[in-house]
C-alpha positions as CSV (number, residue, x, y, z in Angstrom):
1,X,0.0,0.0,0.0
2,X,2.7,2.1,0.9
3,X,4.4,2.0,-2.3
4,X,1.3,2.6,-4.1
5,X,0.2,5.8,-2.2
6,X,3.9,7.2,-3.4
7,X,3.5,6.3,-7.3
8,X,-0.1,8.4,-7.4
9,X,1.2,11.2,-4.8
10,X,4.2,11.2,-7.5
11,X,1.5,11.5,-10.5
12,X,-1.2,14.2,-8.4
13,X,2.2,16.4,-7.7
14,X,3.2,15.9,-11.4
15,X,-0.5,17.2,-12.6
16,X,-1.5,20.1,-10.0
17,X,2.0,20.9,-8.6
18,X,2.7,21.3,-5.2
19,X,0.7,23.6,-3.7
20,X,-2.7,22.1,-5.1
21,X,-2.0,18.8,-4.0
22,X,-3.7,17.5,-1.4
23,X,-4.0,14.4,0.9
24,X,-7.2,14.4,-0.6
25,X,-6.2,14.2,-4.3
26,X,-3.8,11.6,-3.5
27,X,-6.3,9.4,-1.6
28,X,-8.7,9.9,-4.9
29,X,-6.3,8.6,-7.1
30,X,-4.9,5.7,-4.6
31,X,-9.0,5.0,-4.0
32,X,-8.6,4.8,0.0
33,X,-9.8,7.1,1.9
34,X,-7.5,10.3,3.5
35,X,-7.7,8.6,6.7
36,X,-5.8,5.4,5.5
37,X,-3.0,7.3,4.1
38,X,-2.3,8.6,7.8
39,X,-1.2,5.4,8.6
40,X,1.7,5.6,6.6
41,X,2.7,9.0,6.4
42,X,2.5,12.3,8.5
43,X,1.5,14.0,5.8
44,X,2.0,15.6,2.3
45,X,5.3,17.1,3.4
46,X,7.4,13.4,4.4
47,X,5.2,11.4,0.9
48,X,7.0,14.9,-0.9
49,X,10.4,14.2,0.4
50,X,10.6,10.5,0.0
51,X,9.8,11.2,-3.7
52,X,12.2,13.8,-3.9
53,X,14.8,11.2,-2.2
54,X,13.7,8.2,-4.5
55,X,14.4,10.2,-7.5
56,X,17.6,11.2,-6.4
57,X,18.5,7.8,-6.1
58,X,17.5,7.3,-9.5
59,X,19.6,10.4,-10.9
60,X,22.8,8.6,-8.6
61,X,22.1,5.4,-9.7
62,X,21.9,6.9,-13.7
63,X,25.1,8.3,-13.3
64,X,27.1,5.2,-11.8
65,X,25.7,3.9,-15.0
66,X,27.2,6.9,-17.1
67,X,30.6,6.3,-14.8
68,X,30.9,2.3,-14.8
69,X,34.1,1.9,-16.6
70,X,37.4,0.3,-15.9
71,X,39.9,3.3,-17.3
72,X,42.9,1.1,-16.8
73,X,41.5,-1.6,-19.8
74,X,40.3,0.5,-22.1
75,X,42.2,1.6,-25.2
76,X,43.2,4.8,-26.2
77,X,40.4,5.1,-28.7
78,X,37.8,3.9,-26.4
79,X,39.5,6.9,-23.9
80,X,38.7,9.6,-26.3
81,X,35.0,8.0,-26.4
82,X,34.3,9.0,-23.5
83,X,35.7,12.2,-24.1
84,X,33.0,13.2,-26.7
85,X,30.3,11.1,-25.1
86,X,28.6,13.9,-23.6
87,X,28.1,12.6,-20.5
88,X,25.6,15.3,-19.1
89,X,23.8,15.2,-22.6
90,X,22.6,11.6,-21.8
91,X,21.8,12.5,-18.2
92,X,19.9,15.4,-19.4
93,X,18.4,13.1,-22.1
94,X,17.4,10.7,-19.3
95,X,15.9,13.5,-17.3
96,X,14.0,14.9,-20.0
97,X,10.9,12.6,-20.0
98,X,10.3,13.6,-16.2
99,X,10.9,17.3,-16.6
100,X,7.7,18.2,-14.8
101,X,8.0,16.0,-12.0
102,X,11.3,17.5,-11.3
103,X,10.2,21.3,-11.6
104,X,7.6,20.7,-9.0
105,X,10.1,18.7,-6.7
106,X,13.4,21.3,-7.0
107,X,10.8,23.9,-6.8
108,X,9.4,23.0,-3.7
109,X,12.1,21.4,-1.9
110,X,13.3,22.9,1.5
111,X,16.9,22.3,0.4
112,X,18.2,20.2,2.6
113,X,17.9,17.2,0.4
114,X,18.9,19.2,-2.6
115,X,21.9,20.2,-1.1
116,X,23.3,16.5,-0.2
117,X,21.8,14.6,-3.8
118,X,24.3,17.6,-5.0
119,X,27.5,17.0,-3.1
120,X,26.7,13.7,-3.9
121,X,26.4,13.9,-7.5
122,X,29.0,16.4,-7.9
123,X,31.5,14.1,-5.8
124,X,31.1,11.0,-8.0
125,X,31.6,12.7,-11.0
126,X,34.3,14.8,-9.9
127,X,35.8,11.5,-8.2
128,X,35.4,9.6,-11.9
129,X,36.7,12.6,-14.0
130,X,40.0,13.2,-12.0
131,X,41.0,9.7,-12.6
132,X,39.8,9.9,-16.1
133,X,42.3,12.8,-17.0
134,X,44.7,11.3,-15.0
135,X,44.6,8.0,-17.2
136,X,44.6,10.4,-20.4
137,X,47.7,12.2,-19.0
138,X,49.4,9.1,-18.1
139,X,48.8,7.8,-21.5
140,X,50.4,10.7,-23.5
141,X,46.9,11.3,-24.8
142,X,46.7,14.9,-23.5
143,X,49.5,17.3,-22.7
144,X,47.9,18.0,-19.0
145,X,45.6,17.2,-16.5
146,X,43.1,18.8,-14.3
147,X,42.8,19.8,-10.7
148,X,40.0,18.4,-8.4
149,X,39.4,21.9,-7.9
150,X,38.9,22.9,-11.6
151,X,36.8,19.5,-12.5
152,X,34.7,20.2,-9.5
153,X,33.8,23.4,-10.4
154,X,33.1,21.9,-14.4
155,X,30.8,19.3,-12.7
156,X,28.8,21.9,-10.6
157,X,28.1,24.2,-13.8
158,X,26.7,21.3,-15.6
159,X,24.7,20.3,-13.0
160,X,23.5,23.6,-12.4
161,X,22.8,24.4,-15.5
162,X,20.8,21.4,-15.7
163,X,19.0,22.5,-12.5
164,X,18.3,26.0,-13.4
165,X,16.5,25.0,-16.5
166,X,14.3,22.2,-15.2
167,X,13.4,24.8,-12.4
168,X,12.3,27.5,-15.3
169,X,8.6,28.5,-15.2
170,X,8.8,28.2,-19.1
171,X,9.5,24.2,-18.2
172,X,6.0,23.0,-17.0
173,X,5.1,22.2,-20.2
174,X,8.1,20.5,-21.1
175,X,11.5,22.0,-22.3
176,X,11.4,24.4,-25.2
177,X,13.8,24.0,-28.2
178,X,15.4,27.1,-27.6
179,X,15.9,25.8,-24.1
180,X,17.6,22.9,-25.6
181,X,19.7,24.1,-27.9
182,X,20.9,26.8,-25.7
183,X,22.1,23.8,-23.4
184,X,23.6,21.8,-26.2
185,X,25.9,24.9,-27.4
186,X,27.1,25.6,-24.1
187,X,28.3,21.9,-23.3
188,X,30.1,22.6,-26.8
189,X,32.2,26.0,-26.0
190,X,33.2,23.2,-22.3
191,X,33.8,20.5,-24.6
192,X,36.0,22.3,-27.2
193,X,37.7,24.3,-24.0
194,X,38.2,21.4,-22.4
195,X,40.6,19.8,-25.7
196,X,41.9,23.3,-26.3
197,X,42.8,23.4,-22.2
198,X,44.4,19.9,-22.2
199,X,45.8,19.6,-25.7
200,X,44.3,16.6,-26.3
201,X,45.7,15.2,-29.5
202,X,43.1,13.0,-31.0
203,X,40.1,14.9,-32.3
204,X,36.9,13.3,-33.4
């Protein structure tokens, strides 16, 4: 039951948003009665919460996807792969389809769990991409490498950037082209910084 009041509290905040959802709406769609949700949660605030947590184990669990390689077996081609793989492309991409779910939950959120499914996020990529451009280094495949300061600081634009757009008024409806594209091009002035900054030396 418990799992089931969650999935259509996550639909009735999807459809009216957060202010206009009710323990009332949420019973309606369940079919129980207010009462019977009680039993489960305190109220609209904690079933809010634990859907804001369960998708943020989602977006962590996307991105050990994105990350689940063993640097030290790949080749060098397979390397520069990744490179131009446009990592927060495909998490964007896997966002996309729940944009208005996650307008109404960053929206809303009181920011305490916002601020640790961010350190978290930003620490696993940060983690990943330092040895990444370390293994490139190594290799002879780029003339440098990058600070954890610098790739920390790379991670938390992209993830903002991906934040402040799904938190746009303009993306209730879903996200606009312009939107888009606007986020496309500005991964591509990182990207081509990013093989300008560490001189890699195989371009695709």
């Amino acid at each position: 039951m418990r799992d089931n009041i969650l999935n259509n509290a996550l639909e009735v905040f999807t459809q009216y948003g957060y202010e206009n959802t009710s323990m009332r709406k949420i019973a309606a769609r369940t079919g129980i009665t207010p009462g019977a949700i009680y039993k489960h949660f305190s109220g609209k605030d904690e079933i809010f919460q634990i859907i804001f947590e369960n998708c943020g184990q989602e977006l962590l669990q996307i991105t050990d996807r994105l990350l689940s390689y063993d640097l030290t077996k790949l080749t060098d081609d397979e390397l520069i792969e990744i490179f131009y793989s446009r990592m927060s492309i495909k998490t964007f991409s896997i966002l996309e389809k729940n944009f208005a779910l996650y307008h109404v939950l960053l929206n809303n959120d009181s920011g305490r769990y916002m601020s640790h499914l961010k350190k978290e996020y930003i620490g696993k990529c940060t983690g990943f991409l330092k040895s990444y451009y370390d293994e490139l280094y190594n290799r002879g495949i780029t003339s440098r490498t990058l600070s954890v300061q610098i790739i920390n600081l790379l991670s938390l634009t992209e993830f903002s950037s991906i934040c402040e757009i799904i938190m746009s008024d303009s993306m209730i409806n879903g996200i606009s082209d312009d939107f888009k594209n606007a986020f496309m091009e500005e991964m591509d002035i990182i990207l081509h910084g990013l093989e300008a900054e560490l001189g890699l030396k195989s371009e695709k």
